[in-house]
N, CA, C and O atoms as a Tripos MOL2 file, in Angstrom:
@<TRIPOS>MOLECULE
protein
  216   215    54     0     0
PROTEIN
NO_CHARGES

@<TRIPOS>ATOM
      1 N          47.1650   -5.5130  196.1240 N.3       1 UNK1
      2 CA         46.4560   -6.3240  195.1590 C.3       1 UNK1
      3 C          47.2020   -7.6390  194.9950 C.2       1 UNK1
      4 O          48.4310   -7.5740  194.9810 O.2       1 UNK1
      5 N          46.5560   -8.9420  194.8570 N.am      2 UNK2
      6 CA         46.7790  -10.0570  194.7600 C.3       2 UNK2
      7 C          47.0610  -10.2690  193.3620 C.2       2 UNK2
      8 O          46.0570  -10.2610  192.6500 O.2       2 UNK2
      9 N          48.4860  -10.5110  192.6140 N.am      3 UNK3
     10 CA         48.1380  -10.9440  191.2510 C.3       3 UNK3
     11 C          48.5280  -12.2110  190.9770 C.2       3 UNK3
     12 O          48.7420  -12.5340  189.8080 O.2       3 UNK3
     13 N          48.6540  -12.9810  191.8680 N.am      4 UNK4
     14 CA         49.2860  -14.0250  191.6580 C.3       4 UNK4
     15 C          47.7340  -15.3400  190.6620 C.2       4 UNK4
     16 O          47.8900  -16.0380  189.6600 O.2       4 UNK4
     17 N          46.8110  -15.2050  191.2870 N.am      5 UNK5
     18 CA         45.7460  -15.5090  190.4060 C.3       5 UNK5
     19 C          45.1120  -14.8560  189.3720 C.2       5 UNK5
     20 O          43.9960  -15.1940  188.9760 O.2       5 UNK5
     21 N          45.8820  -13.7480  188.8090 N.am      6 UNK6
     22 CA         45.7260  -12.7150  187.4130 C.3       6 UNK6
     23 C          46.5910  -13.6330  186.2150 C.2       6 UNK6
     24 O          47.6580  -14.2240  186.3810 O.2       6 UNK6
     25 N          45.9000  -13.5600  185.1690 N.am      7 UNK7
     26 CA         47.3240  -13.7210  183.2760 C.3       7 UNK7
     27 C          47.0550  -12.2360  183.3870 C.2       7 UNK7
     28 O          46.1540  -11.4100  183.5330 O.2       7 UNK7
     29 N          49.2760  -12.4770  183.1280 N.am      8 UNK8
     30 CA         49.8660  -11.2200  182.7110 C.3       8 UNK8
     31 C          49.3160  -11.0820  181.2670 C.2       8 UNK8
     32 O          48.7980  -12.0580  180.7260 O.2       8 UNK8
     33 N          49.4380   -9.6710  180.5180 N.am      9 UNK9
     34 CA         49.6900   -9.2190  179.6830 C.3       9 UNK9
     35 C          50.9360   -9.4300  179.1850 C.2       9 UNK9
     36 O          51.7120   -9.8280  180.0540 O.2       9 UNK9
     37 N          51.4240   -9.3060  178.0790 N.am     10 UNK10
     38 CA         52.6320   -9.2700  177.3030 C.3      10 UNK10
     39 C          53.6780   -7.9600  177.8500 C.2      10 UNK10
     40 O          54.7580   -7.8370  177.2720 O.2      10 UNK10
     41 N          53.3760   -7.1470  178.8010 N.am     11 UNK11
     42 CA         53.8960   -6.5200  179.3450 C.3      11 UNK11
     43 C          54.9210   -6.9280  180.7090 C.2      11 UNK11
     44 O          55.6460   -6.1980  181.3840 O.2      11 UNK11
     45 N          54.7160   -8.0390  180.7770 N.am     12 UNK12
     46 CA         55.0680   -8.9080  181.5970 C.3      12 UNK12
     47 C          56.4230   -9.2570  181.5560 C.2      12 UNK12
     48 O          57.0780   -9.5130  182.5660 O.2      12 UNK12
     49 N          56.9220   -9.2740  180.2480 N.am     13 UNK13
     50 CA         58.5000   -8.9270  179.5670 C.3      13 UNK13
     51 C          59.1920   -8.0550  179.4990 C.2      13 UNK13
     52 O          60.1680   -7.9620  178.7550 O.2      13 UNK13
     53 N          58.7610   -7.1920  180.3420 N.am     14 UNK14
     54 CA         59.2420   -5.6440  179.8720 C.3      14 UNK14
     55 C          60.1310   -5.3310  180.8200 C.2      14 UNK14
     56 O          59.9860   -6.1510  181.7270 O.2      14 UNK14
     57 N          61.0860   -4.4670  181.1130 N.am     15 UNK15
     58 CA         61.7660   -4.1900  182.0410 C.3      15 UNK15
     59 C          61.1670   -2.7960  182.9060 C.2      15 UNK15
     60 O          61.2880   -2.5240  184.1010 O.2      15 UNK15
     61 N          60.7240   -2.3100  182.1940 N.am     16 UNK16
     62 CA         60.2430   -0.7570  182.4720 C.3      16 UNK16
     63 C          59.4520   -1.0290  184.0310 C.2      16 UNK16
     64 O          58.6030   -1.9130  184.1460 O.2      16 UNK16
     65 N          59.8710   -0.1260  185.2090 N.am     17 UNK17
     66 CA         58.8520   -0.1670  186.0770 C.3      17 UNK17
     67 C          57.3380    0.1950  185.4560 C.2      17 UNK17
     68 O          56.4170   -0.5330  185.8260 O.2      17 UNK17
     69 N          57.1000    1.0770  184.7090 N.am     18 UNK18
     70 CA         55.7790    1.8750  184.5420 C.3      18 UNK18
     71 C          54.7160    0.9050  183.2030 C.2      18 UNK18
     72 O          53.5060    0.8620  182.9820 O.2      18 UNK18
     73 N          55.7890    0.3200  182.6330 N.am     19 UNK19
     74 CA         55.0590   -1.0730  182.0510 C.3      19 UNK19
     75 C          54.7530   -1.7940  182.8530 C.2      19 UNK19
     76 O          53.5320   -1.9500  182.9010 O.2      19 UNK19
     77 N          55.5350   -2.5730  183.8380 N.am     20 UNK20
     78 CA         55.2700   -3.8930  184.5810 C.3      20 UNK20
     79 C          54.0390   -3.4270  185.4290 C.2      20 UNK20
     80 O          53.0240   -4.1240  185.4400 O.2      20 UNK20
     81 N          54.0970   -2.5100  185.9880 N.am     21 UNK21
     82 CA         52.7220   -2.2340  186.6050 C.3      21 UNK21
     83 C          51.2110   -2.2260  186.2470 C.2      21 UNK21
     84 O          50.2330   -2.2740  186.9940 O.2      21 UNK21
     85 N          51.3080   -2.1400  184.6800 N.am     22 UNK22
     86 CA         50.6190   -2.5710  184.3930 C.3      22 UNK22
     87 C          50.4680   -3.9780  183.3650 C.2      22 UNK22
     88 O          49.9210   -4.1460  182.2750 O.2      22 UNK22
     89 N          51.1890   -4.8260  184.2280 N.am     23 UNK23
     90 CA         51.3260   -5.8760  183.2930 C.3      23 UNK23
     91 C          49.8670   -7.0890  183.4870 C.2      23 UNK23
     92 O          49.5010   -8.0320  182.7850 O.2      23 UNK23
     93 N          49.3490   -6.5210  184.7270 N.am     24 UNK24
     94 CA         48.1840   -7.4160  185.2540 C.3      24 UNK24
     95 C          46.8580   -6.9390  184.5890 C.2      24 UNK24
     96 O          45.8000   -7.5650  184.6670 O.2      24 UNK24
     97 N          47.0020   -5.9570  184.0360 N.am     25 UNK25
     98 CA         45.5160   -5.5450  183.6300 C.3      25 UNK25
     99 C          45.1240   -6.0480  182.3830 C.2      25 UNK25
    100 O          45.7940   -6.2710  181.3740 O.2      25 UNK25
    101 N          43.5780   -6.2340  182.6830 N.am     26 UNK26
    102 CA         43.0580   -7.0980  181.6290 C.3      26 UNK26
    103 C          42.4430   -6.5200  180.3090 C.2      26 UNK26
    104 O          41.2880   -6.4960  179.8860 O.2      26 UNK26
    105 N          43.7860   -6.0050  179.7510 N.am     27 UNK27
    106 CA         44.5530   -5.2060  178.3800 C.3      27 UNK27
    107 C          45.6550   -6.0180  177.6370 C.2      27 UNK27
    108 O          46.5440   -6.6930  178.1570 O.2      27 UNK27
    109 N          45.4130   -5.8110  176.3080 N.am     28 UNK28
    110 CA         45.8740   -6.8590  175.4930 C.3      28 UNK28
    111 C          46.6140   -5.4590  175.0240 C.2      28 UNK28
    112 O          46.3970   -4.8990  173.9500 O.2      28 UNK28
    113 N          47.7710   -4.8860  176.3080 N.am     29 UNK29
    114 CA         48.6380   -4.0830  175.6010 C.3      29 UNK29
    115 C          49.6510   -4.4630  175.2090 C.2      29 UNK29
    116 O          50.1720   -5.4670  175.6960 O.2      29 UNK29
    117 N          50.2910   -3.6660  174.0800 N.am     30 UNK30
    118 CA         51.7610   -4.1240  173.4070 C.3      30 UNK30
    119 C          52.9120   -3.1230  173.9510 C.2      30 UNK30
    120 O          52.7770   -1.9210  174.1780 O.2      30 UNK30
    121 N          53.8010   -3.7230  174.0680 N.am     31 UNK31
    122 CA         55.1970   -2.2830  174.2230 C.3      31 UNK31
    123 C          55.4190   -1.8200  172.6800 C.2      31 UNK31
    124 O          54.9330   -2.2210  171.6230 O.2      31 UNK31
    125 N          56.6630   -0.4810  173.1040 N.am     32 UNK32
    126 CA         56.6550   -0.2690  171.8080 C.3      32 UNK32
    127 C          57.1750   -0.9260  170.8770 C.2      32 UNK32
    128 O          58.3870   -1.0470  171.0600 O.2      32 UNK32
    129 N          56.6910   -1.5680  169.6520 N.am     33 UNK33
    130 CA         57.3820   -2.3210  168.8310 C.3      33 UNK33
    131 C          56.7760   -2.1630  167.3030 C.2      33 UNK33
    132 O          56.0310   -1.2530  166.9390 O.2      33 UNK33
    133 N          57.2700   -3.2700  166.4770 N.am     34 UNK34
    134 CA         57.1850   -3.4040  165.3660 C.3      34 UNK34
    135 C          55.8960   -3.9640  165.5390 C.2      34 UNK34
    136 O          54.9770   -3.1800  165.2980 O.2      34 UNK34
    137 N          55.5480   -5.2140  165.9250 N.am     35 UNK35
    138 CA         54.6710   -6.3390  166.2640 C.3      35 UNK35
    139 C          53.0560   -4.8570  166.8200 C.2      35 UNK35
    140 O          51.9280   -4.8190  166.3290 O.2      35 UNK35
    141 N          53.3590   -4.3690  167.3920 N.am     36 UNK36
    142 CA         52.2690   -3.3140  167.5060 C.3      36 UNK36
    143 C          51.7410   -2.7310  166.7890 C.2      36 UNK36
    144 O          50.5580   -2.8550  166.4720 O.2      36 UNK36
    145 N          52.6600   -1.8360  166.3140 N.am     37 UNK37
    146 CA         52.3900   -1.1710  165.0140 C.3      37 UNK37
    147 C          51.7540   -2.2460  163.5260 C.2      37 UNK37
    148 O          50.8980   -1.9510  162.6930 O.2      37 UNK37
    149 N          52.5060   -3.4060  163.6510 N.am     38 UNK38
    150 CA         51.9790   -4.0670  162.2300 C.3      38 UNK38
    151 C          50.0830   -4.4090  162.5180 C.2      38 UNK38
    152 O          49.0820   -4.1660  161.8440 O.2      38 UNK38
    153 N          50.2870   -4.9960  163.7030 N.am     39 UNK39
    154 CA         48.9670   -5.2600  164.3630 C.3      39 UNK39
    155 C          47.9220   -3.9780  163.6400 C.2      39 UNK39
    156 O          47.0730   -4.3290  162.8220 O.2      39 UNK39
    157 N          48.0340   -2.8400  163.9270 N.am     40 UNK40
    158 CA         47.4770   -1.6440  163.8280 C.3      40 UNK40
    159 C          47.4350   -1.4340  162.0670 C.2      40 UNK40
    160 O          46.5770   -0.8190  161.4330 O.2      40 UNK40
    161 N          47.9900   -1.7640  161.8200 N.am     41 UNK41
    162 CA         47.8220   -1.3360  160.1730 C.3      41 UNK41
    163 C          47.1480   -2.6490  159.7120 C.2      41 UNK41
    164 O          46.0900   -2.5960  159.0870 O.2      41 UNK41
    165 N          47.8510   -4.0470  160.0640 N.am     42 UNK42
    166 CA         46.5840   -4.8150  159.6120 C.3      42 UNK42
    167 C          44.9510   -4.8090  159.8990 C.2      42 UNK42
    168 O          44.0630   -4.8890  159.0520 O.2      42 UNK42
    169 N          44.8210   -4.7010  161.2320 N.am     43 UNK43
    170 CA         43.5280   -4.1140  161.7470 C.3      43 UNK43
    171 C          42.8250   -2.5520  161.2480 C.2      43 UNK43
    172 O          41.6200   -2.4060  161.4540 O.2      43 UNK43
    173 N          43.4930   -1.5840  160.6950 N.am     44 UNK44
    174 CA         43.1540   -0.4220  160.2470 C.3      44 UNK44
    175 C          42.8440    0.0620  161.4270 C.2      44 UNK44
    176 O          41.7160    0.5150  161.6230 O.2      44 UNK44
    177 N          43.8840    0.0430  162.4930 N.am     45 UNK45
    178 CA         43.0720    0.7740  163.8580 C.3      45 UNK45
    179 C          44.4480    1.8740  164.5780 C.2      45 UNK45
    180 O          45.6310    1.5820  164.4050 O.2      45 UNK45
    181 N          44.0490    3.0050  165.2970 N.am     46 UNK46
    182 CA         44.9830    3.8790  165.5650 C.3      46 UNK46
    183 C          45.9180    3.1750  166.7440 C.2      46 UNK46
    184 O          45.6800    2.1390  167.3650 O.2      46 UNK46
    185 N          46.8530    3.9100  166.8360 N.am     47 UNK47
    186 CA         47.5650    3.1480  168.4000 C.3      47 UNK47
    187 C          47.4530    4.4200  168.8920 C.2      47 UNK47
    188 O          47.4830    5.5590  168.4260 O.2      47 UNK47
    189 N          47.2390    3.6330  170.5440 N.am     48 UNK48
    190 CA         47.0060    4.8880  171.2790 C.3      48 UNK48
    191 C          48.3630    4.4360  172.2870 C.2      48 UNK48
    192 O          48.5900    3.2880  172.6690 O.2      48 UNK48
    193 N          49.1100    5.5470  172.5720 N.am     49 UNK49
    194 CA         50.6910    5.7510  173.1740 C.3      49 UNK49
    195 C          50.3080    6.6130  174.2790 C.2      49 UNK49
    196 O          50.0110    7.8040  174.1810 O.2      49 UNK49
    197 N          50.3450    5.8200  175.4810 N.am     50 UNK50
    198 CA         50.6370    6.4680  176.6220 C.3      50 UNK50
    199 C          52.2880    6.5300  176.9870 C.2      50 UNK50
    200 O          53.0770    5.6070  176.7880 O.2      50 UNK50
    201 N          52.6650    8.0680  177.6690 N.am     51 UNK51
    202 CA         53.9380    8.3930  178.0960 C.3      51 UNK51
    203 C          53.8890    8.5760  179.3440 C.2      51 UNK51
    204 O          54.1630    9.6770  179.8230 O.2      51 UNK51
    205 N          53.6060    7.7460  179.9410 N.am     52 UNK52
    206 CA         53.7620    8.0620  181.5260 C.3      52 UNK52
    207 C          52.6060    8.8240  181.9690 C.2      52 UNK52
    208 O          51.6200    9.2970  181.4040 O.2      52 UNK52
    209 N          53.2550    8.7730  183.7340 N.am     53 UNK53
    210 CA         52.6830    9.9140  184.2940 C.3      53 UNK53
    211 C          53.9340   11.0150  184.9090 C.2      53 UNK53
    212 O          55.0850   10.8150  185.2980 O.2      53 UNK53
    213 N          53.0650   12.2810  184.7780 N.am     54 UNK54
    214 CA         53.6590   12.9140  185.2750 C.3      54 UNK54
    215 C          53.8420   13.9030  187.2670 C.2      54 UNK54
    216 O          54.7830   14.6630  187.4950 O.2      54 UNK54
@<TRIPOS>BOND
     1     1     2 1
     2     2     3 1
     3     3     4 2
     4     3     5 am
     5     5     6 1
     6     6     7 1
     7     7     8 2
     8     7     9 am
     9     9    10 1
    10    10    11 1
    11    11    12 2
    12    11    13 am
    13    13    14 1
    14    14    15 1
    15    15    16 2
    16    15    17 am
    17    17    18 1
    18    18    19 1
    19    19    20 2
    20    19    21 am
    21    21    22 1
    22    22    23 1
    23    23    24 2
    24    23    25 am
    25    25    26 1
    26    26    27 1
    27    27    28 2
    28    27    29 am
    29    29    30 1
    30    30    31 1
    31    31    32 2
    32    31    33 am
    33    33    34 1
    34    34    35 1
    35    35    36 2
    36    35    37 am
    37    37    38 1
    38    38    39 1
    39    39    40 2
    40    39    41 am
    41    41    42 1
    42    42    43 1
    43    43    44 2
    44    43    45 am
    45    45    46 1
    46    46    47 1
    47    47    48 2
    48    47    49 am
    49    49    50 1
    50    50    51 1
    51    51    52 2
    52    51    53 am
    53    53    54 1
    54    54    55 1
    55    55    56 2
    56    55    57 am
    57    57    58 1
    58    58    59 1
    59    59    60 2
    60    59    61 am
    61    61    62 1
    62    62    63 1
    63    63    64 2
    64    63    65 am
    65    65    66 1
    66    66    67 1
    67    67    68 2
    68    67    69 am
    69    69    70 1
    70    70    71 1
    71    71    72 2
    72    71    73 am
    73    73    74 1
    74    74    75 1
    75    75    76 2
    76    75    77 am
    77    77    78 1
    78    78    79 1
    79    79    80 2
    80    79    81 am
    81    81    82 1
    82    82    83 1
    83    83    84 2
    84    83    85 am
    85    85    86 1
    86    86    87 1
    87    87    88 2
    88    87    89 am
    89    89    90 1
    90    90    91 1
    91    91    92 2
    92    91    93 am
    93    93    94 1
    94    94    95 1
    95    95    96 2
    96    95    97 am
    97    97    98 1
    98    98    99 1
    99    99   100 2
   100    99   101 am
   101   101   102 1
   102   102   103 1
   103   103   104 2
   104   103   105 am
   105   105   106 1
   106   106   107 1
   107   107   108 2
   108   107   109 am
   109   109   110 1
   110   110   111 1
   111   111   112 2
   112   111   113 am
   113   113   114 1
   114   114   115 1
   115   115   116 2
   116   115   117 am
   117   117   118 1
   118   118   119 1
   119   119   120 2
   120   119   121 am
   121   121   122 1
   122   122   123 1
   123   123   124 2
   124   123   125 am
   125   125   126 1
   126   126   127 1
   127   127   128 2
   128   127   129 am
   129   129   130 1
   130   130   131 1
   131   131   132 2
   132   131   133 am
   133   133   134 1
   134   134   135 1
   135   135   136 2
   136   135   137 am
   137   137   138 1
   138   138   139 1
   139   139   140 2
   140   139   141 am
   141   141   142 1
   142   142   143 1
   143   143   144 2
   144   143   145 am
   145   145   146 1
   146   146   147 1
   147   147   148 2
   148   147   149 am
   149   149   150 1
   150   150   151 1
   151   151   152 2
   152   151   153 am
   153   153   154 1
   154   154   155 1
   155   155   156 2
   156   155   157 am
   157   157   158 1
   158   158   159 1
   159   159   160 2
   160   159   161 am
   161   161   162 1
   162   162   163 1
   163   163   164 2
   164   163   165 am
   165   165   166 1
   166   166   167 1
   167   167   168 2
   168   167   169 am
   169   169   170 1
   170   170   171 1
   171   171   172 2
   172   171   173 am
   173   173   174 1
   174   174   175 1
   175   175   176 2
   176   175   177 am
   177   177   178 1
   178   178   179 1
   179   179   180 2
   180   179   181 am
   181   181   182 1
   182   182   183 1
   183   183   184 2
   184   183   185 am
   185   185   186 1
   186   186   187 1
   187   187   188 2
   188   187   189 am
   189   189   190 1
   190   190   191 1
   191   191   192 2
   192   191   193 am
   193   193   194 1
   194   194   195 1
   195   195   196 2
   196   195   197 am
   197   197   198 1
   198   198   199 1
   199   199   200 2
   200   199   201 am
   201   201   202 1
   202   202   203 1
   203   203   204 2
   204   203   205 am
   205   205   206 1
   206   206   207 1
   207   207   208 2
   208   207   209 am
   209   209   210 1
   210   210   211 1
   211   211   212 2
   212   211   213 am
   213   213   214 1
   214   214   215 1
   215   215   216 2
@<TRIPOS>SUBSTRUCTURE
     1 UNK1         2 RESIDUE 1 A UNK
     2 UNK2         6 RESIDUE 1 A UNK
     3 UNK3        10 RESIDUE 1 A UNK
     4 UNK4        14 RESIDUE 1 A UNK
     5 UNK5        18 RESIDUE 1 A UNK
     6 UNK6        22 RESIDUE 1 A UNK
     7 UNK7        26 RESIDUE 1 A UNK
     8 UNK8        30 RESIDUE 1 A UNK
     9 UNK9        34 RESIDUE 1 A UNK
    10 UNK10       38 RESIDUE 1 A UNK
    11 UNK11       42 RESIDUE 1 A UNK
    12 UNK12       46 RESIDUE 1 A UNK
    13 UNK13       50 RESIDUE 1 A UNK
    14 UNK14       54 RESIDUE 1 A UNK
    15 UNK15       58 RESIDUE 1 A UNK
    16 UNK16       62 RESIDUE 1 A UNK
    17 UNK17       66 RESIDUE 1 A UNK
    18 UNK18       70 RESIDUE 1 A UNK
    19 UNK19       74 RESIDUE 1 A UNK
    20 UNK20       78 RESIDUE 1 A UNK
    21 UNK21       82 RESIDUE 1 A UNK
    22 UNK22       86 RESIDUE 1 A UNK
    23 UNK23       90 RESIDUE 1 A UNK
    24 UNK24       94 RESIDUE 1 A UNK
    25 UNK25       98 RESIDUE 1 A UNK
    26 UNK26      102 RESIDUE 1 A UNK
    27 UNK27      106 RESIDUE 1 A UNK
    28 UNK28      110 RESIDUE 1 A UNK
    29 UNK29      114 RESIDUE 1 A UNK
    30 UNK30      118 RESIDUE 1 A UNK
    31 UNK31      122 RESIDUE 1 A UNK
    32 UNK32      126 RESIDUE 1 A UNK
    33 UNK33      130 RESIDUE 1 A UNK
    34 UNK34      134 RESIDUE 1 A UNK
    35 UNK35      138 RESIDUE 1 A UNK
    36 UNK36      142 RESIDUE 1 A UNK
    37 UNK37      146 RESIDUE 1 A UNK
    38 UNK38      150 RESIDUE 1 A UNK
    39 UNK39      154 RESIDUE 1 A UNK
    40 UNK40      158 RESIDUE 1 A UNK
    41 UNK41      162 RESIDUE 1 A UNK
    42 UNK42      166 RESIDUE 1 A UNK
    43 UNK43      170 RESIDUE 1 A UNK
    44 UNK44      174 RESIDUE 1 A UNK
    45 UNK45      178 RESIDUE 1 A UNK
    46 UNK46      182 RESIDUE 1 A UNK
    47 UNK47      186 RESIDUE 1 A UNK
    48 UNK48      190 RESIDUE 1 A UNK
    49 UNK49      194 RESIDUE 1 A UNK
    50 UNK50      198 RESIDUE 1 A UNK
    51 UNK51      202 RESIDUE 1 A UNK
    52 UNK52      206 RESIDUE 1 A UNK
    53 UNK53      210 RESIDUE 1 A UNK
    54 UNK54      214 RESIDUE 1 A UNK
């Protein structure tokens, strides 16, 4: 896959192999943080936490 003509996601900062891989998808995901979580309580919306694959 070509991503050089993709915007990263904010995942794009991350060190994690299993983040950066998905740092191209066109998902307005957060790592884990504060900034996520506040997001989610101001919005009244659940976070959904993926742990890998296995």
């Amino acid at each position: 896959m070509d991503n050089t003509q993709k915007i990263p996601n904010r995942l794009i900062d991350e060190n994690s192999p299993y983040l950066l891989q998905h740092a191209y998808n066109p998902v307005a995901w957060y790592p884990w943080s504060e900034e996520a979580f506040e997001k989610a309580r101001r919005e009244n919306k659940p976070v959904f936490l993926s742990i890998g694959y296995s």
